[in-house]
Structures are given as C-alpha cells and as structure tokens.
N, C-alpha and C positions, 0 to 999 in steps of 0.2 A: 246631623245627617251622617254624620262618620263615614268610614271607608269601606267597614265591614256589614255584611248581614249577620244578626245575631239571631234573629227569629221570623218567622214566616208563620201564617195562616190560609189557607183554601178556603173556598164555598165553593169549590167543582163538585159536582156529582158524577156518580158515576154511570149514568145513563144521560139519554138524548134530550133536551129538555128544550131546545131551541126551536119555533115556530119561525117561518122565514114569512112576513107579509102577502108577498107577491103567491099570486094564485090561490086568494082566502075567497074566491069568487068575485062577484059583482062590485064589491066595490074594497078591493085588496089594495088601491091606490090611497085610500084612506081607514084602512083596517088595522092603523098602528096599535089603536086601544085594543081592542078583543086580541090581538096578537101578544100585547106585552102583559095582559091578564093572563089568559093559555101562559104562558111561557112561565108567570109566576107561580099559577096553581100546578102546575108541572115540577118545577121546582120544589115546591114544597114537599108533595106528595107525588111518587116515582107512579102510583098508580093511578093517575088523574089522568082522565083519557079523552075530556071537549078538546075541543081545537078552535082554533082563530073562526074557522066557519061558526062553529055549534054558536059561539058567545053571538057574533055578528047576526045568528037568525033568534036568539033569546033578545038583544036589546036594538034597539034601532034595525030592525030586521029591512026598512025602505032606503037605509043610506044616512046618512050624517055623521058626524065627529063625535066619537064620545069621548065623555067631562067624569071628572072625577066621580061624581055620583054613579053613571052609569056601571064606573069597573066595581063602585060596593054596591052596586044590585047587583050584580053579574054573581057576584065574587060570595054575597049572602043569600042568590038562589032566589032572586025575586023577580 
C-alpha cells in the first residue's frame, strides 16, 4: 500500500451520465433497475438518450422489481 501515489486511472466522463431514481414516475420507489440500466447505456454511449422512464414503460411497464434478465432485454432491445 506504500505512502505514495504512483499512478491513477478515470472512468469519469465528460458529460452528465447520472439518472437520480426519484421522479421515474409511478413507481420511482422501486425504479433502481431501469435507473442503473439508463445510467449504464449512458455511460457507454454519451448519445443514448432512454431514461429510467422509457426502460420502466419497455419492461415491467405495471410495476415490479426487475431481475437481471429484464436489464439484458432492456439492454438487447427486446
């Protein structure tokens, strides 16, 4: 662990990439999946423009928790 830094790395972007939950509509109390999806297709690509909404009315559009499956259909546009 030494005393000194000898080297560093980022994965900062330089745009806005962070989706905040709260206010993803009807059911933003449990919108963490469709919010941390957005947030990564964001991430990746600075021109990807769904939101925590768009994903939430694509999968489970009446409410529930989604499961890994749901963010690779999300995520592969199914």
């Amino acid at each position: 662990m030494g005393t000194n830094q000898t080297s560093s790395q980022s994965l900062n972007r330089q745009y806005n990439f962070y989706y905040d939950q709260k206010g993803t509509g009807n059911f933003s109390s449990i919108n963490c999946g469709p919010s941390v999806t957005t947030m990564a297709a964001k991430w990746a690509d600075s021109t990807y423009s769904q939101l925590p909404q768009d994903a939430r009315n694509t999968i489970r559009s009446t409410g529930g928790w989604w499961y890994t499956n749901d963010i690779v259909n999300f995520l592969n546009g199914k």
